[in-house]
PALO-318313 format. One record per residue (C-alpha): residue in one letter; x, y negated, z negated; residue number from 1. Coordinates in steps of 0.25 Angstrom, whole numbers, plus 5000, padded with zeros to 4 digits. Example, Ala and Ser with C-alpha at 12.3 -4.5 7.8 and 13.67 -1.06 7.14 Angstrom:
 type east north   up seq
    A 5049  5018 4969   1
    S 5055  5004 4971   2
This chain:
 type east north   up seq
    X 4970  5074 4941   1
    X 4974  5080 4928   2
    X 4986  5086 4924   3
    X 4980  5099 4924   4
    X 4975  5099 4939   5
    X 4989  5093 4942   6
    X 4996  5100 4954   7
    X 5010  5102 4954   8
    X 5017  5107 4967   9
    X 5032  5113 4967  10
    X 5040  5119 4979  11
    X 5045  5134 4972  12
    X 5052  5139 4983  13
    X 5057  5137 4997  14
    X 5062  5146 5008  15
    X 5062  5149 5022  16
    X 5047  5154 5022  17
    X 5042  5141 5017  18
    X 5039  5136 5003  19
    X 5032  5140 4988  20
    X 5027  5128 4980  21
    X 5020  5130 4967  22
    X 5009  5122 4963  23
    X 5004  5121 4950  24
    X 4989  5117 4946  25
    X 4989  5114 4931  26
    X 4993  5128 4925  27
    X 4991  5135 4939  28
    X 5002  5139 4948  29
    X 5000  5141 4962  30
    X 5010  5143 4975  31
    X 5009  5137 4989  32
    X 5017  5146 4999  33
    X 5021  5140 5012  34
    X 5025  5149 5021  35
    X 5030  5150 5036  36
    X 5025  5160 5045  37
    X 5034  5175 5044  38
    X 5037  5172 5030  39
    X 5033  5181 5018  40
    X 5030  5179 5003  41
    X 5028  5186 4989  42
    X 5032  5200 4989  43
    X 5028  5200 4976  44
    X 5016  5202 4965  45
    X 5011  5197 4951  46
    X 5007  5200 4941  47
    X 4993  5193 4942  48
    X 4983  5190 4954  49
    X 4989  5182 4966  50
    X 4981  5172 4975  51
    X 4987  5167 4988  52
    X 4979  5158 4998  53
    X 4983  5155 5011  54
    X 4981  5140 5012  55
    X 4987  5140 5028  56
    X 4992  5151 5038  57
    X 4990  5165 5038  58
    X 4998  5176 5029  59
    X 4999  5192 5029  60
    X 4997  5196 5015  61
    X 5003  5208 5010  62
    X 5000  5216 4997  63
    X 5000  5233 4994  64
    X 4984  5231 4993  65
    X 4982  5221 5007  66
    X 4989  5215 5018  67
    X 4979  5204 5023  68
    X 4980  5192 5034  69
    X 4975  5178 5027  70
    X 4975  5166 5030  71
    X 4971  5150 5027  72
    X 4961  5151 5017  73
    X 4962  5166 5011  74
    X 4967  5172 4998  75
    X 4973  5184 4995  76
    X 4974  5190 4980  77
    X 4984  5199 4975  78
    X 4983  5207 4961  79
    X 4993  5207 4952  80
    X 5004  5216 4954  81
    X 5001  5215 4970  82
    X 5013  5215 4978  83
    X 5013  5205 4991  84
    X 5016  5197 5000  85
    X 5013  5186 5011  86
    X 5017  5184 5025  87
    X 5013  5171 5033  88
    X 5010  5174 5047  89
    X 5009  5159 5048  90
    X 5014  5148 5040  91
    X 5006  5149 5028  92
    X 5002  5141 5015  93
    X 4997  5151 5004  94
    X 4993  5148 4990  95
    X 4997  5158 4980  96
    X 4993  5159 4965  97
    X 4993  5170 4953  98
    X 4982  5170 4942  99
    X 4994  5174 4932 100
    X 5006  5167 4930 101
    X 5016  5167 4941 102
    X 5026  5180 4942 103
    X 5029  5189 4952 104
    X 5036  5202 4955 105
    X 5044  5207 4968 106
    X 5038  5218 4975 107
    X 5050  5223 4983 108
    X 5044  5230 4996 109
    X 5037  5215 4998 110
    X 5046  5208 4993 111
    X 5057  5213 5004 112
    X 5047  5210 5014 113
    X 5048  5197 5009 114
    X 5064  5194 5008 115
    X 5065  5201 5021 116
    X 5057  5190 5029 117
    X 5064  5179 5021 118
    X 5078  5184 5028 119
């Protein structure tokens, strides 16, 4: 394997709904959310396109354009500026990537939704 196809994995964050490692593919950054059943994630949106794949479990996805039910195997795509969010309604494995570099913003009607689960 050559340095360029080298993975890298690190643990980024840890609470009581599970746990966010990155993983980095050469110059690529992608993020591996595990997440237990009830829990939500994001609240959020970028400036560039977003990808999440759901590797395991089921989740609601929750955006102002769709509110879907995927699970193992599907994809979802957000455009940039997008606000949403993810609930598991099982425990769940998603991969999550961005065409453009990694930034996000708060979109604070999701965003309360999100902190109101976590209490």
């Amino acid at each position: 394997m050559t340095e360029k196809n080298k993975l890298k994995f690190k643990r980024i964050h840890r609470d009581s709904r599970g746990d966010i490692y990155a993983i980095y593919a050469g110059s690529r950054e992608y993020i591996l959310l595990v997440t237990k059943k009830g829990s939500r994630r994001g609240g959020d949106y970028h400036q560039s396109i977003q990808h999440d794949t759901v590797l395991d479990g089921r989740v609601k996805v929750v955006s102002l354009k769709k509110e879907l039910m995927l699970q193992e195997g599907q994809t979802v795509t957000f455009g940039p500026n997008e606000p949403h969010y993810i609930e598991a309604t099982s425990d769940c494995l998603i991969l999550e990537w961005l065409e453009g570099s990694f930034e996000k913003k708060y979109f604070k009607p999701y965003r309360d939704l999100i902190e109101e689960k976590m209490k």
